[in-house]
LUMSE-544707 format. One record per residue (C-alpha): residue in three letters; chain; x, y, z. Coordinates in Angstrom, 3 decimals, decimal comma, m for minus. Layout:
# residues N
<r residu="ALA" chaine="A" c1="X" c2="Y" c3="Z"/>
...
This chain:
# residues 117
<r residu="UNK" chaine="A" c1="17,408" c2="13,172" c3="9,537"/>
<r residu="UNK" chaine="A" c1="20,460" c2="14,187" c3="10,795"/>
<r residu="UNK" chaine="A" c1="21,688" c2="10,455" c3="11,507"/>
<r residu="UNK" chaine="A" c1="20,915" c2="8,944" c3="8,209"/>
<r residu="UNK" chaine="A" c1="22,968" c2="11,618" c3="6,282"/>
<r residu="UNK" chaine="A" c1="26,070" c2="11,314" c3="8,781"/>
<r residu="UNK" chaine="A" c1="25,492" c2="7,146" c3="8,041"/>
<r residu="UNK" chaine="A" c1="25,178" c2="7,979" c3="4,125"/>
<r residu="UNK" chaine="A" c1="28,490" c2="9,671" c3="3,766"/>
<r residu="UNK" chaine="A" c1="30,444" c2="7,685" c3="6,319"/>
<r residu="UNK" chaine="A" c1="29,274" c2="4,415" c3="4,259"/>
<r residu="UNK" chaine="A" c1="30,400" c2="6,146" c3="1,004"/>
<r residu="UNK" chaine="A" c1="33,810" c2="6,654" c3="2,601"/>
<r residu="UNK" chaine="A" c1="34,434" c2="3,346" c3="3,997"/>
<r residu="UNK" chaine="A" c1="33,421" c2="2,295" c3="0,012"/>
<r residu="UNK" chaine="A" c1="36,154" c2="4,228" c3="m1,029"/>
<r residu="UNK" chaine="A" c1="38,761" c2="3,069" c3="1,251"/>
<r residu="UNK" chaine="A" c1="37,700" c2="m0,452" c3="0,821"/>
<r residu="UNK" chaine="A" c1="37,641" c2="0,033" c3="m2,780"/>
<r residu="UNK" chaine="A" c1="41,567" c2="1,445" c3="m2,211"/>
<r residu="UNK" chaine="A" c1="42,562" c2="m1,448" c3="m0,321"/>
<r residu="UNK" chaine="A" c1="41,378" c2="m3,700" c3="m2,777"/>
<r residu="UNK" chaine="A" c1="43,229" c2="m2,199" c3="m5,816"/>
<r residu="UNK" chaine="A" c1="46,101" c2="m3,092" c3="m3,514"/>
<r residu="UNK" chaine="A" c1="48,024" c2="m0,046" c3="m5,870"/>
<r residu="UNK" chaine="A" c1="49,127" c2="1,997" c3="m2,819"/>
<r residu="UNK" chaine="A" c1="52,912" c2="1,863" c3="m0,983"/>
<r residu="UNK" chaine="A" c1="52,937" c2="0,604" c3="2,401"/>
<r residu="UNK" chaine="A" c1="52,114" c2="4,232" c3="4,060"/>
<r residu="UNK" chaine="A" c1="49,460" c2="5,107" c3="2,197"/>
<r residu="UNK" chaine="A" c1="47,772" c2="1,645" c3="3,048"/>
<r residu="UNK" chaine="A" c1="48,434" c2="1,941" c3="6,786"/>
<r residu="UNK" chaine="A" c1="46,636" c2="5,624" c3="6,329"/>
<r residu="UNK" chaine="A" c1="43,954" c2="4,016" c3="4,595"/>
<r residu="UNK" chaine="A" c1="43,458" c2="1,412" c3="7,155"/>
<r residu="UNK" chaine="A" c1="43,522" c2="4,034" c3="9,852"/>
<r residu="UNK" chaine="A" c1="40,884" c2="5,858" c3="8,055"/>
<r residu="UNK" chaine="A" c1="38,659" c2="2,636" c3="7,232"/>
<r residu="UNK" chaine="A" c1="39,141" c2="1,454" c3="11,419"/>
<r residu="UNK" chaine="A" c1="37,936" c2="4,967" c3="12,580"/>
<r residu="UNK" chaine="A" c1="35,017" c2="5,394" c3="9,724"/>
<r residu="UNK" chaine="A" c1="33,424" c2="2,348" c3="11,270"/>
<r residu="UNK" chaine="A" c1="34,083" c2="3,247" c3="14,950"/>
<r residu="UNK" chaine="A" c1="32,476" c2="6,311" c3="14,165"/>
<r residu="UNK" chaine="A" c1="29,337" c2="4,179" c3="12,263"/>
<r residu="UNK" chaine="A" c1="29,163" c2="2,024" c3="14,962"/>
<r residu="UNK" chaine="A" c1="28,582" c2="5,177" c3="17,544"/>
<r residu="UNK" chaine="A" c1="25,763" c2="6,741" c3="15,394"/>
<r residu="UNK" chaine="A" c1="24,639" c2="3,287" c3="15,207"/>
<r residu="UNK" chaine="A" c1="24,797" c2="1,988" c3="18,708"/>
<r residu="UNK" chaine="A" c1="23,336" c2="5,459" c3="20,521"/>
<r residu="UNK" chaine="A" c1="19,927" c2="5,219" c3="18,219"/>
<r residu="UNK" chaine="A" c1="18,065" c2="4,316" c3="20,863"/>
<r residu="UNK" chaine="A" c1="19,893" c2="6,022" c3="24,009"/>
<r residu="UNK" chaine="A" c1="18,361" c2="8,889" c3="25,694"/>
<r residu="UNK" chaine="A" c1="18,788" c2="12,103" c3="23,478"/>
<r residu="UNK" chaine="A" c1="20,336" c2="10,450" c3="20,862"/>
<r residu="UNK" chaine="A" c1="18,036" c2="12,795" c3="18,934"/>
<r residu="UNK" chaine="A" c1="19,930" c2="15,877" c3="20,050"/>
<r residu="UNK" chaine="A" c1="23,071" c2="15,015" c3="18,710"/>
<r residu="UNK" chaine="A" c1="26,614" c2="14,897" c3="19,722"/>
<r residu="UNK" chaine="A" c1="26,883" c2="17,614" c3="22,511"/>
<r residu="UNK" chaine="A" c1="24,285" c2="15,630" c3="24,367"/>
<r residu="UNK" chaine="A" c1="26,315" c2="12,272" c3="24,619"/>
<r residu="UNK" chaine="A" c1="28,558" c2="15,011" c3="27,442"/>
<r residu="UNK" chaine="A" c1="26,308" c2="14,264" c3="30,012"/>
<r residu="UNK" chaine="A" c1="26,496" c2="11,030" c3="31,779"/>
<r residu="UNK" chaine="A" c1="24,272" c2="8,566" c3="31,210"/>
<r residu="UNK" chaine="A" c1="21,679" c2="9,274" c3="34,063"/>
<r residu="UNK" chaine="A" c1="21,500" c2="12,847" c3="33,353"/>
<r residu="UNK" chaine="A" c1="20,689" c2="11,785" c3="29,735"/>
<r residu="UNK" chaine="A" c1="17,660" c2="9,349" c3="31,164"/>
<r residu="UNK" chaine="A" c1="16,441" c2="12,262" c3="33,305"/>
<r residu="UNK" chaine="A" c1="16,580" c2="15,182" c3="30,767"/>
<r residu="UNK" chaine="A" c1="15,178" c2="13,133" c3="28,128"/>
<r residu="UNK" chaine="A" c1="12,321" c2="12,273" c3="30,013"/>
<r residu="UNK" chaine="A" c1="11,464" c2="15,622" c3="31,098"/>
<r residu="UNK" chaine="A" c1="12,143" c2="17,201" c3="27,250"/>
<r residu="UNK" chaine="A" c1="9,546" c2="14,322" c3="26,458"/>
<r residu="UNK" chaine="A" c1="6,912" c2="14,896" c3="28,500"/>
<r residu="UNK" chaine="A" c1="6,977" c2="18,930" c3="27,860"/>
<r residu="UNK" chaine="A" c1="6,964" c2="18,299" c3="24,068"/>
<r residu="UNK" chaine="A" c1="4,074" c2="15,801" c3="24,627"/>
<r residu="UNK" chaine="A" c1="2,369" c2="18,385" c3="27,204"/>
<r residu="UNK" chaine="A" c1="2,310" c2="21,270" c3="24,392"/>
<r residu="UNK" chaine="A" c1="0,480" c2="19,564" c3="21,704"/>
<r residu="UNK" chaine="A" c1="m2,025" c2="17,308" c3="24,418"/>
<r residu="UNK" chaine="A" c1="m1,609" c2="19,933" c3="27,490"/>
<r residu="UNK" chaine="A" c1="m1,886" c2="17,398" c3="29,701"/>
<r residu="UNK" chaine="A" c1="m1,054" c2="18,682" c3="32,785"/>
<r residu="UNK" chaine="A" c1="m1,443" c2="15,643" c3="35,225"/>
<r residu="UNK" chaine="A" c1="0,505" c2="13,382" c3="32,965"/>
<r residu="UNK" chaine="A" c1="3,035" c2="16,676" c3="32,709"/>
<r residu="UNK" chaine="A" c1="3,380" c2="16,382" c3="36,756"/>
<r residu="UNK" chaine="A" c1="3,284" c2="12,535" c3="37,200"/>
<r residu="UNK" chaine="A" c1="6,384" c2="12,406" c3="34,533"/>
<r residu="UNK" chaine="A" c1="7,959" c2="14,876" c3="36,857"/>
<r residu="UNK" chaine="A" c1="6,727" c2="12,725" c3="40,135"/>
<r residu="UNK" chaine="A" c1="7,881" c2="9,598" c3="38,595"/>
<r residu="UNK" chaine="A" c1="11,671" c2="11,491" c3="37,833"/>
<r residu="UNK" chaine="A" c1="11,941" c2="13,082" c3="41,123"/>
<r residu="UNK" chaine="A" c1="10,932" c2="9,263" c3="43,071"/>
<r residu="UNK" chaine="A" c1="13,033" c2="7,215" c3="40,699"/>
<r residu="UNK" chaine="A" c1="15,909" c2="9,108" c3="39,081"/>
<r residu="UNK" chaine="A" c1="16,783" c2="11,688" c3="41,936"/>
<r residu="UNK" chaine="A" c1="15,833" c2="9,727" c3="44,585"/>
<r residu="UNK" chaine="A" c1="12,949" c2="11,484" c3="45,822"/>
<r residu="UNK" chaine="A" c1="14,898" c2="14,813" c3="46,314"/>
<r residu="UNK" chaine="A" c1="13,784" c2="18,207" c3="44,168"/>
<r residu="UNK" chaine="A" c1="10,482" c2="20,618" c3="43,977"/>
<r residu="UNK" chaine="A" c1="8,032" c2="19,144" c3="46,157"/>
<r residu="UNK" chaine="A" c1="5,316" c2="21,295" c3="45,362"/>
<r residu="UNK" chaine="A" c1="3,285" c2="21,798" c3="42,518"/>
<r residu="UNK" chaine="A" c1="2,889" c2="25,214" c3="41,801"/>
<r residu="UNK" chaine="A" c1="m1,135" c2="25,128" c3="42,197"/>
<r residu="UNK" chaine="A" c1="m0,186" c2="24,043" c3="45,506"/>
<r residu="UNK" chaine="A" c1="1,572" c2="26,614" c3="46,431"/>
């Protein structure tokens, strides 16, 4: 998984700086760059971290551009397709989709089904 490689080689580097820091054998410059470089390794750990269980945390970094609604709503629906094609499903297919257009847009969006129509 994606995730667990990015966490794997941002843990390696904050070994490394760590292990820099501790050797104490750099000038004043190079330690301020090192503790630049240690602060954002684990702001960046923590963000991998912290968005494991957000909606599409799965899909990466170019997901994290939509606000946090849009997230709940698209992961829901990406969900309940990729559910549908392997149990096809289709009435627990449209209540997913009745439940997102009540509760996440407010009741607004298609209002009929298309054997309705």
């Amino acid at each position: 998984m994606l995730r667990d490689r990015a966490t794997g080689i941002i843990n390696g580097f904050l070994d490394l700086a760590e292990g820099a820091l501790e050797a104490n054998d750099q000038d004043d410059n190079q330690t301020k760059r090192t503790e630049k470089f240690f602060d954002r390794c684990e702001g960046a750990l923590d963000r991998i971290l912290k968005r494991e269980d957000e909606p599409l945390a799965w899909a990466g970094a170019a997901a994290m551009t939509f606000n946090p609604p849009a997230r709940a709503v698209i992961d829901q629906l990406v969900s309940a397709i990729e559910k549908h094609r392997s149990d096809l499903d289709n009435e627990a297919l449209w209540a997913t989709l009745d439940s997102v257009r009540k509760q996440s847009l407010g009741g607004s969006g298609p209002r009929k089904r298309r054997s309705q129509r």
